[in-house]
PyMOL CGO cylinders between C-alpha atoms (Angstrom):
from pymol import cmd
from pymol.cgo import CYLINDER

trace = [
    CYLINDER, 98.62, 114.99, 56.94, 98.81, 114.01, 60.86, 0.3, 1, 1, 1, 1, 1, 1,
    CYLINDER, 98.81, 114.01, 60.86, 102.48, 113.80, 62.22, 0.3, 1, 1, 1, 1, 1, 1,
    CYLINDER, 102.48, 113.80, 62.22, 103.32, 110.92, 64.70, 0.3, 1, 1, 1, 1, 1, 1,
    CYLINDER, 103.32, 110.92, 64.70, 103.69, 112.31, 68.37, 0.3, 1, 1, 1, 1, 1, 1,
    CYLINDER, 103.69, 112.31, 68.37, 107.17, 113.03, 69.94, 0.3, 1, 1, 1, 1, 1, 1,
    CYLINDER, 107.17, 113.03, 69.94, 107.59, 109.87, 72.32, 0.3, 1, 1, 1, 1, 1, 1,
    CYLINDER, 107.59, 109.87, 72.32, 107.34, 109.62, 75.88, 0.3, 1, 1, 1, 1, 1, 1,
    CYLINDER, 107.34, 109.62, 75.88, 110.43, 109.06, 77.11, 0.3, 1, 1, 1, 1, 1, 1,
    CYLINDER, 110.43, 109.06, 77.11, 112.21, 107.91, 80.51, 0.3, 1, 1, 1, 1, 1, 1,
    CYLINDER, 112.21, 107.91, 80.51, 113.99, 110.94, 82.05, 0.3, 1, 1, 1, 1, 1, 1,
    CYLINDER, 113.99, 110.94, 82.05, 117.85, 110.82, 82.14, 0.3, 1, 1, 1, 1, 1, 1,
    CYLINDER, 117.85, 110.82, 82.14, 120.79, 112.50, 83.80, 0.3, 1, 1, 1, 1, 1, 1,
    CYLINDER, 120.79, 112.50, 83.80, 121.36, 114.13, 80.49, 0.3, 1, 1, 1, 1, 1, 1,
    CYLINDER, 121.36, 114.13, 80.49, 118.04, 115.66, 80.69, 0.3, 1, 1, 1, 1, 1, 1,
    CYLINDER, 118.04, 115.66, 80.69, 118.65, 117.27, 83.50, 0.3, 1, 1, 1, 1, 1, 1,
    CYLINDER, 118.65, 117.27, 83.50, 119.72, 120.77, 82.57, 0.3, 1, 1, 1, 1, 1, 1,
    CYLINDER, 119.72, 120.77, 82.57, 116.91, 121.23, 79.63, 0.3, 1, 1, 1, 1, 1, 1,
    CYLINDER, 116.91, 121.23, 79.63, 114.60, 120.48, 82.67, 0.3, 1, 1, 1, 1, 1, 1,
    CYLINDER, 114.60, 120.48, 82.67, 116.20, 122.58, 85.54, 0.3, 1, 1, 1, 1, 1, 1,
    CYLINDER, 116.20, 122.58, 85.54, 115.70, 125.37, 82.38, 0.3, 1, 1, 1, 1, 1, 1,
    CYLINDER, 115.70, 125.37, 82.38, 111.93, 124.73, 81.89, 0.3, 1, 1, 1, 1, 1, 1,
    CYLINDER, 111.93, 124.73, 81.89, 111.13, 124.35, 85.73, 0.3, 1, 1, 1, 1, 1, 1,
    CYLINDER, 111.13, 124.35, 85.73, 113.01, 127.58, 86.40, 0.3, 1, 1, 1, 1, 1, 1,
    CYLINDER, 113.01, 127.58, 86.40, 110.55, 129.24, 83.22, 0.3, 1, 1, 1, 1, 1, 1,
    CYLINDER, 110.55, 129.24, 83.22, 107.70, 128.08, 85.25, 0.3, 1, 1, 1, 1, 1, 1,
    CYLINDER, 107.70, 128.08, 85.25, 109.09, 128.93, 88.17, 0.3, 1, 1, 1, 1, 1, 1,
    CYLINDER, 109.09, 128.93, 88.17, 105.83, 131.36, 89.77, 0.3, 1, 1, 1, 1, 1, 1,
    CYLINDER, 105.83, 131.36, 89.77, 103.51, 128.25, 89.14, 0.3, 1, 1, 1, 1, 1, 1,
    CYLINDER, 103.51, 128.25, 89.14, 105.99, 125.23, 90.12, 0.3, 1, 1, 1, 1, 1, 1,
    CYLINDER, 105.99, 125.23, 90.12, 109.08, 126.40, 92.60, 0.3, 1, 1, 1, 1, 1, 1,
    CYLINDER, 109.08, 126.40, 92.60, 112.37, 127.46, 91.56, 0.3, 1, 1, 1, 1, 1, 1,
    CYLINDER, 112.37, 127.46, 91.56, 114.86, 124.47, 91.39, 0.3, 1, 1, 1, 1, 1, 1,
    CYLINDER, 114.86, 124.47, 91.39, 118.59, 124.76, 91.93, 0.3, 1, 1, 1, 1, 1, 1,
    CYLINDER, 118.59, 124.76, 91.93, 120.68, 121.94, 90.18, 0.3, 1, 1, 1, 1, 1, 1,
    CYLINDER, 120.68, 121.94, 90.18, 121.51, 120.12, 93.00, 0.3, 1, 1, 1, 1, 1, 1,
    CYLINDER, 121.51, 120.12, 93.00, 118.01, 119.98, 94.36, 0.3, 1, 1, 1, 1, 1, 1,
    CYLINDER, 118.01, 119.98, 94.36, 117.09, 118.97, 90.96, 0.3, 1, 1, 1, 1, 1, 1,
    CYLINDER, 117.09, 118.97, 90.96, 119.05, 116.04, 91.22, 0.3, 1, 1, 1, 1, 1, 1,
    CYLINDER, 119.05, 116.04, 91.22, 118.37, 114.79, 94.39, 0.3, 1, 1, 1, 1, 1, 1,
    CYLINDER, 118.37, 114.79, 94.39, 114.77, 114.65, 93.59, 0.3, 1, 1, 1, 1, 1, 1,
    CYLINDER, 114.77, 114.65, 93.59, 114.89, 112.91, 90.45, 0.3, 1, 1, 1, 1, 1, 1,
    CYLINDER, 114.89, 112.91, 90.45, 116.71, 110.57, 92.17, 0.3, 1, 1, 1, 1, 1, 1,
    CYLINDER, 116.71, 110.57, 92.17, 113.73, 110.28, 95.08, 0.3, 1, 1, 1, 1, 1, 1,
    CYLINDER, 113.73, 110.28, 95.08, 110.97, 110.11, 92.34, 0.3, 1, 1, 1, 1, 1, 1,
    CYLINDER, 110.97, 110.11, 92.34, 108.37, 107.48, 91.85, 0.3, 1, 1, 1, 1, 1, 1,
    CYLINDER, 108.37, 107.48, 91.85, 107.98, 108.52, 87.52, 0.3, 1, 1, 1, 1, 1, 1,
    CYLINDER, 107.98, 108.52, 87.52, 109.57, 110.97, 85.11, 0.3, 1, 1, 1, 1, 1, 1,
    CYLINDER, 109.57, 110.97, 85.11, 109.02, 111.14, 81.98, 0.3, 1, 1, 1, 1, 1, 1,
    CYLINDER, 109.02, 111.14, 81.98, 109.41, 113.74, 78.93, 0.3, 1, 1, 1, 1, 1, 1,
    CYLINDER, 109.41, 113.74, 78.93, 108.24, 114.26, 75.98, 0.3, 1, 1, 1, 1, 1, 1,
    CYLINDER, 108.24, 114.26, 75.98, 110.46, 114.93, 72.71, 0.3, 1, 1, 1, 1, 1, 1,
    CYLINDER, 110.46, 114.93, 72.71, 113.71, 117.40, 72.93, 0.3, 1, 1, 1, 1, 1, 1,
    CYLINDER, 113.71, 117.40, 72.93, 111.79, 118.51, 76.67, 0.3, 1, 1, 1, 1, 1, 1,
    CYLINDER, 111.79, 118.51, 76.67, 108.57, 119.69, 74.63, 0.3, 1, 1, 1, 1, 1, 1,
    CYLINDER, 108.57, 119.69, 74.63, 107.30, 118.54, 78.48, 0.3, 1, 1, 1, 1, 1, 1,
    CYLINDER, 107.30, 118.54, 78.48, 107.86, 116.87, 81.35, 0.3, 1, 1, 1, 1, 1, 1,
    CYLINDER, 107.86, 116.87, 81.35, 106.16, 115.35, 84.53, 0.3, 1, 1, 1, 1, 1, 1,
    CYLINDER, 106.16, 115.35, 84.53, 107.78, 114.56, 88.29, 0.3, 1, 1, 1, 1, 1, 1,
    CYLINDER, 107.78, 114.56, 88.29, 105.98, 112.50, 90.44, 0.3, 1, 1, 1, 1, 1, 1,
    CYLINDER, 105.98, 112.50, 90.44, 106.44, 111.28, 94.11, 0.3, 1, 1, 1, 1, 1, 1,
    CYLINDER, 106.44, 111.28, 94.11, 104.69, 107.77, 95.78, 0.3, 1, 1, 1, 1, 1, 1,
    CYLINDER, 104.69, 107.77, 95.78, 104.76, 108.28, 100.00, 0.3, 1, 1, 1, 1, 1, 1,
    CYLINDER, 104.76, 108.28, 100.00, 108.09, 106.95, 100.26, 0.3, 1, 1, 1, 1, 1, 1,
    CYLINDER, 108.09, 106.95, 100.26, 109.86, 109.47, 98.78, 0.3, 1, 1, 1, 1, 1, 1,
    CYLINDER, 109.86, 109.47, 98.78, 111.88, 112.03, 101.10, 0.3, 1, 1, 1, 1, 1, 1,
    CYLINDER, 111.88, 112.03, 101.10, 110.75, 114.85, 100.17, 0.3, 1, 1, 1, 1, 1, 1,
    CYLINDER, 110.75, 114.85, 100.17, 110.11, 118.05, 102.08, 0.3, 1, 1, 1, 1, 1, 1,
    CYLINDER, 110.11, 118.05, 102.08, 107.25, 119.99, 99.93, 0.3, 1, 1, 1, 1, 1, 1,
    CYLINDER, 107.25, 119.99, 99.93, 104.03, 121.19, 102.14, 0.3, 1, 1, 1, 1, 1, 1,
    CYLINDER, 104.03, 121.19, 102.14, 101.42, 119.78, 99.52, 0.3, 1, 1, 1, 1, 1, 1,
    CYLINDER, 101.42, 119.78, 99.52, 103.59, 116.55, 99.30, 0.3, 1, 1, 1, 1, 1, 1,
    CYLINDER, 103.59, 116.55, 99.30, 103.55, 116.04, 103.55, 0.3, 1, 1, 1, 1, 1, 1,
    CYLINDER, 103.55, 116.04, 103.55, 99.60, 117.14, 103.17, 0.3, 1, 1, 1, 1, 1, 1,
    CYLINDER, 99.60, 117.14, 103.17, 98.66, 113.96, 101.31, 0.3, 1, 1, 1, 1, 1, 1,
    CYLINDER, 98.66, 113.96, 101.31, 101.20, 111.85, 103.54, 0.3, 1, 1, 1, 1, 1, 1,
    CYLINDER, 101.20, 111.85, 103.54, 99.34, 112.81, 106.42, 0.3, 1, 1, 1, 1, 1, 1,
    CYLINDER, 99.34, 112.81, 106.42, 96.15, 111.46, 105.24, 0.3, 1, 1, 1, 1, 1, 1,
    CYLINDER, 96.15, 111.46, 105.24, 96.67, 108.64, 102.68, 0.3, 1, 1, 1, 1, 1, 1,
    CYLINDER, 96.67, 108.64, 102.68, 98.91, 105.44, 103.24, 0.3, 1, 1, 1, 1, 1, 1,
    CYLINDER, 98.91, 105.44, 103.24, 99.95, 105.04, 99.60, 0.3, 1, 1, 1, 1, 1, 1,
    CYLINDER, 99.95, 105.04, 99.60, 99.82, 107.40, 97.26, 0.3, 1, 1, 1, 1, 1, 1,
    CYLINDER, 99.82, 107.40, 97.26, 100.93, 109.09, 93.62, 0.3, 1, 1, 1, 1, 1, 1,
    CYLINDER, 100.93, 109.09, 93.62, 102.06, 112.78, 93.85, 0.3, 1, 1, 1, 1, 1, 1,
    CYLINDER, 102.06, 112.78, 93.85, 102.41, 114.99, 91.00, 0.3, 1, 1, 1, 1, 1, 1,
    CYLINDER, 102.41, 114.99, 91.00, 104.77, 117.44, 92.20, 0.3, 1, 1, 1, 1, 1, 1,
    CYLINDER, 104.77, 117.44, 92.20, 105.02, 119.09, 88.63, 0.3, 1, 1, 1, 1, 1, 1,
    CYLINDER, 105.02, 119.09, 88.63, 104.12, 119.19, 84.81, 0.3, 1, 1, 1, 1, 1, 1,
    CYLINDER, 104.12, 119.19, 84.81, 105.08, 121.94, 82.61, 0.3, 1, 1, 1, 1, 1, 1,
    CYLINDER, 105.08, 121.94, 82.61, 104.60, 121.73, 78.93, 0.3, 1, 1, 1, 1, 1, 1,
    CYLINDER, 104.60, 121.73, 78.93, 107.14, 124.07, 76.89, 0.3, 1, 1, 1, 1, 1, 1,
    CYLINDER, 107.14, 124.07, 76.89, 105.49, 127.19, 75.45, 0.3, 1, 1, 1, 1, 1, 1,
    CYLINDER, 105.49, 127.19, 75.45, 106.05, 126.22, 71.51, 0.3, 1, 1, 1, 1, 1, 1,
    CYLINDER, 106.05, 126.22, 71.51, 105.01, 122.93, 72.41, 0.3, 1, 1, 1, 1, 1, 1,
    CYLINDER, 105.01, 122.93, 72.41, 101.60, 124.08, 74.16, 0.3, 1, 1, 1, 1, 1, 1,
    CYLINDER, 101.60, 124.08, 74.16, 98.20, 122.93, 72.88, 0.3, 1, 1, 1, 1, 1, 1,
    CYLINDER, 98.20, 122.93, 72.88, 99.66, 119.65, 71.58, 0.3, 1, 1, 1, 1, 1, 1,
    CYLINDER, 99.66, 119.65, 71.58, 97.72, 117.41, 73.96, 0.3, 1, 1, 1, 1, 1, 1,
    CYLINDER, 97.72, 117.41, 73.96, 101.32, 116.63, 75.92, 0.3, 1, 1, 1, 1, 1, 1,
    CYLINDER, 101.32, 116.63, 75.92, 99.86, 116.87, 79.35, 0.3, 1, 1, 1, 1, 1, 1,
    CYLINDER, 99.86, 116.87, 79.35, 96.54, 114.65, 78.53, 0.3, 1, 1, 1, 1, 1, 1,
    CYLINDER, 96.54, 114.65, 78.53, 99.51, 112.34, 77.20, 0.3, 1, 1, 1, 1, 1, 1,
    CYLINDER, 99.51, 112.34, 77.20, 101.71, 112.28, 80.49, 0.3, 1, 1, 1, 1, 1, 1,
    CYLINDER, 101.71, 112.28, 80.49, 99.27, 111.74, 83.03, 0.3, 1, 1, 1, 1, 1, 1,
    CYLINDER, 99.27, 111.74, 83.03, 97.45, 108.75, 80.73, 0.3, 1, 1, 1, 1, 1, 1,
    CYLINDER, 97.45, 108.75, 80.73, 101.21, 107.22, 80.55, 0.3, 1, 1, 1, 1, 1, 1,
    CYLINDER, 101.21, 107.22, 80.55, 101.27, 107.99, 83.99, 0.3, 1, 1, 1, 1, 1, 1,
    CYLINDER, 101.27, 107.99, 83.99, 98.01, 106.51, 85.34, 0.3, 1, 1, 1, 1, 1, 1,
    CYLINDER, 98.01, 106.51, 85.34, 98.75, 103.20, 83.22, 0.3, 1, 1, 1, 1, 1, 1,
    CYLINDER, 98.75, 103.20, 83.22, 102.32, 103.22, 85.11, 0.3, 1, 1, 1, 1, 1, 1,
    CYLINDER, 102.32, 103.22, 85.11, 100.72, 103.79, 88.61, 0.3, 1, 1, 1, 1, 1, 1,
    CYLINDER, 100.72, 103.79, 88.61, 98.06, 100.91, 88.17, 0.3, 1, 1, 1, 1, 1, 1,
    CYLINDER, 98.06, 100.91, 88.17, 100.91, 98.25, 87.53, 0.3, 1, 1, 1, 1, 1, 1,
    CYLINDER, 100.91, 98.25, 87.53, 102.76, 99.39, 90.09, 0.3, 1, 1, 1, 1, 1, 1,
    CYLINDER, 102.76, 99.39, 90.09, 99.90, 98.68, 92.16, 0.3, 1, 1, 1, 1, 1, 1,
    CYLINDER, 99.90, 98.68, 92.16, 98.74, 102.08, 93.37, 0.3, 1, 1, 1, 1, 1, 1,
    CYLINDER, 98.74, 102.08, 93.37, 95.13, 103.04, 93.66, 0.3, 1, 1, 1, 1, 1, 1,
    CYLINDER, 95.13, 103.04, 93.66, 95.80, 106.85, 93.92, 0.3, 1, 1, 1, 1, 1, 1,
    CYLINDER, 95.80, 106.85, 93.92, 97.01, 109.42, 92.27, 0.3, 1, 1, 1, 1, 1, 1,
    CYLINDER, 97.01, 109.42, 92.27, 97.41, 113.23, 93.89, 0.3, 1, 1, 1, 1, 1, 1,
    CYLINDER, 97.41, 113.23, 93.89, 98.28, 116.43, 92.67, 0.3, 1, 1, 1, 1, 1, 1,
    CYLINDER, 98.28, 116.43, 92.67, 97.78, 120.49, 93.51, 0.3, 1, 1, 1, 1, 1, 1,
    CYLINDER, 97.78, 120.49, 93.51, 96.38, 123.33, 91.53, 0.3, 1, 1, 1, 1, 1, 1,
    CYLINDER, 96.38, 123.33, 91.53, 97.20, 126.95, 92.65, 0.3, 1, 1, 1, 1, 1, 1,
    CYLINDER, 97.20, 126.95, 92.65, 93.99, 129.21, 93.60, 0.3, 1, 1, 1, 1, 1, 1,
    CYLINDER, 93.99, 129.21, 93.60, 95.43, 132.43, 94.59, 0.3, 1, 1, 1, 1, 1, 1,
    CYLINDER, 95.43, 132.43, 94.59, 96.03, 133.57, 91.79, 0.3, 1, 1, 1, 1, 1, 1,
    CYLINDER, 96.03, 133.57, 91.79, 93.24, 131.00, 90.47, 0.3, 1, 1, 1, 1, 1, 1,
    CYLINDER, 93.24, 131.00, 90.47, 94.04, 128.49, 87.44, 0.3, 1, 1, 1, 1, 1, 1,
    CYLINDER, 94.04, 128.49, 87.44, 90.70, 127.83, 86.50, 0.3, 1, 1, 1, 1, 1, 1,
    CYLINDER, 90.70, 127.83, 86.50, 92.54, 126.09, 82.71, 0.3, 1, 1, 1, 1, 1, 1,
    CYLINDER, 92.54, 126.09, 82.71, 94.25, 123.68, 85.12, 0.3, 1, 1, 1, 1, 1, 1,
    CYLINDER, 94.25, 123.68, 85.12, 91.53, 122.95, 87.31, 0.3, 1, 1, 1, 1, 1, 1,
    CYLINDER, 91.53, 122.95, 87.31, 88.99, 122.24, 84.04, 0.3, 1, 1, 1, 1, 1, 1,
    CYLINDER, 88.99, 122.24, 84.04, 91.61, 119.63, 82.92, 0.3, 1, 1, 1, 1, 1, 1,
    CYLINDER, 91.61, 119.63, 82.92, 92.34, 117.87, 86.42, 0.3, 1, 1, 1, 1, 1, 1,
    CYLINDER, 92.34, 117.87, 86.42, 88.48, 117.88, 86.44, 0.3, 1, 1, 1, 1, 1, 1,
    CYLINDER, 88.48, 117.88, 86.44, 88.47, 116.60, 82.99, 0.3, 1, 1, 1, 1, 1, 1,
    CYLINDER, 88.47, 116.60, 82.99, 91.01, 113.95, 84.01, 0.3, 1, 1, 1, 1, 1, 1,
    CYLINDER, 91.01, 113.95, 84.01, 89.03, 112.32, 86.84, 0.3, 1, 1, 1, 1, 1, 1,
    CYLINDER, 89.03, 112.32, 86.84, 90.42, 114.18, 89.70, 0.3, 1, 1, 1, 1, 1, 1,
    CYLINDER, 90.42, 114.18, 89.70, 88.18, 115.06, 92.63, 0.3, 1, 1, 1, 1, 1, 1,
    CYLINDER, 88.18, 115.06, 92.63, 89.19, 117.85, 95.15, 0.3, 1, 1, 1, 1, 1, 1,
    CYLINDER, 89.19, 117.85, 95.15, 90.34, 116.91, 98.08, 0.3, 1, 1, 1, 1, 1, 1,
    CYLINDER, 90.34, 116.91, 98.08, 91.08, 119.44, 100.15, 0.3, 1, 1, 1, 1, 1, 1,
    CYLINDER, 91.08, 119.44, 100.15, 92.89, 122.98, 100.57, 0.3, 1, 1, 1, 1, 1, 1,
    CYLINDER, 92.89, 122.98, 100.57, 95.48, 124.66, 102.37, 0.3, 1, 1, 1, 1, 1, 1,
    CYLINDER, 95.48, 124.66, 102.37, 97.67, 128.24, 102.63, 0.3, 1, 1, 1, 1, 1, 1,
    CYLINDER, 97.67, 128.24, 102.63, 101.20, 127.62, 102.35, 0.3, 1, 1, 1, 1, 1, 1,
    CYLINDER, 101.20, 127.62, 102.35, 104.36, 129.48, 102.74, 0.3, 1, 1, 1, 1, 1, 1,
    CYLINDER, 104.36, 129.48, 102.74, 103.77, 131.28, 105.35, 0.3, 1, 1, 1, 1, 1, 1,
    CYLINDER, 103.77, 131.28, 105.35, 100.78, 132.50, 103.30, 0.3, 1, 1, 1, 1, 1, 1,
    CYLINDER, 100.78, 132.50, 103.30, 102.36, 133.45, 100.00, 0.3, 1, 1, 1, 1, 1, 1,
    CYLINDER, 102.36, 133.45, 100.00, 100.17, 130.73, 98.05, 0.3, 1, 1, 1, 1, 1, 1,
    CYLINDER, 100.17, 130.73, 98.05, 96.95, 129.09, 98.25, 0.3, 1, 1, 1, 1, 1, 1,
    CYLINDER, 96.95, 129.09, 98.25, 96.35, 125.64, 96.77, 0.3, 1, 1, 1, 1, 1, 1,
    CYLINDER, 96.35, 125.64, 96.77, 93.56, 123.27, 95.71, 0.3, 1, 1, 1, 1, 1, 1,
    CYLINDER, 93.56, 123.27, 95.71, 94.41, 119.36, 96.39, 0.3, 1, 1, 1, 1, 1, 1,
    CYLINDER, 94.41, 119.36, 96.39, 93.07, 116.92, 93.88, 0.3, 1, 1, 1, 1, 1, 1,
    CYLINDER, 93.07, 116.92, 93.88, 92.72, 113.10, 94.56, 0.3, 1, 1, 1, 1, 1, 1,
    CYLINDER, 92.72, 113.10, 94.56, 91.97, 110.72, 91.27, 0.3, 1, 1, 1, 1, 1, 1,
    CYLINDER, 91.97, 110.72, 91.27, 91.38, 106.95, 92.00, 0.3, 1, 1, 1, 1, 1, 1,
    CYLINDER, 91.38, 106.95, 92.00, 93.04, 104.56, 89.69, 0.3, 1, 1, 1, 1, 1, 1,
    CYLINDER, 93.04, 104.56, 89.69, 91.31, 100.97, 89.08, 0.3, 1, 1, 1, 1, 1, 1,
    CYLINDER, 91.31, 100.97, 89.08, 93.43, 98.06, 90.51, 0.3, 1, 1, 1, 1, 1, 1,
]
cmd.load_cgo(trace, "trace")
């Protein structure tokens, strides 16, 4: 017997501390989150979406967005319009459950109506993450670069994935 999916869902302001909660979990991979911060950028993204009672979640910027993050200002610098996924973290009960194949097709299917073409994201490489560079690989995306940020605390892989118009 197969059991129907938890939906995707449109993130709300009631979300907001299960999410801070799960970021903050994830915090060595993603970037710890204070409340506030939390809010302003929900407020600045392009998509967010979860899945279920927060089994996962996905944050995502286009070029408009004010937002301060080094990987985010790398693809500003060389793409006019883009999709950034700033973060997706998938709930550690919930893991293996195909939720982040599940966000970023919901999300690519949101980013061509919108019009974009593009769709970014970064994948730590010191330490490496060789799982989530198999499944951006597996998902289309194409690297696009590199770069050592804070103040060379963290190395990171960019990924570019073109979207059809």
């Amino acid at each position: 017997m197969t059991s129907t999916p938890a939906p995707i869902a449109r993130v709300s302001a009631q979300d907001e501390a299960a999410i801070l909660a799960l970021n903050n979990e994830h915090a060595a991979e993603l970037s710890w989150l204070e409340a506030e911060r939390l809010s302003f950028l929900l407020g600045e993204a392009f998509y967010t979406r979860r899945i279920g009672d927060l089994e996962a979640f996905i944050m995502t910027f286009d070029q408009d967005a004010r937002y301060d993050s080094p990987n985010f200002l790398w693809f500003r610098e060389r793409y006019e319009r883009f999709v950034y996924v700033d973060r997706v973290v998938v709930a550690a009960h919930a893991r293996g459950r195909g939720h982040a194949r599940r966000l970023y097709q919901d999300l690519f299917g949101h980013v061509e109506r919108a019009g974009h073409t593009l769709v970014t994201c970064e994948v730590n490489t010191a330490p490496p993450n060789p799982a989530s560079d198999a499944f951006h690989a597996a998902l289309g995306f194409v690297e696009a670069g590199d770069a050592v940020i804070h103040g060379g605390k963290k190395a990171v892989r960019y990924y570019a994935r073109q979207i059809s118009a």
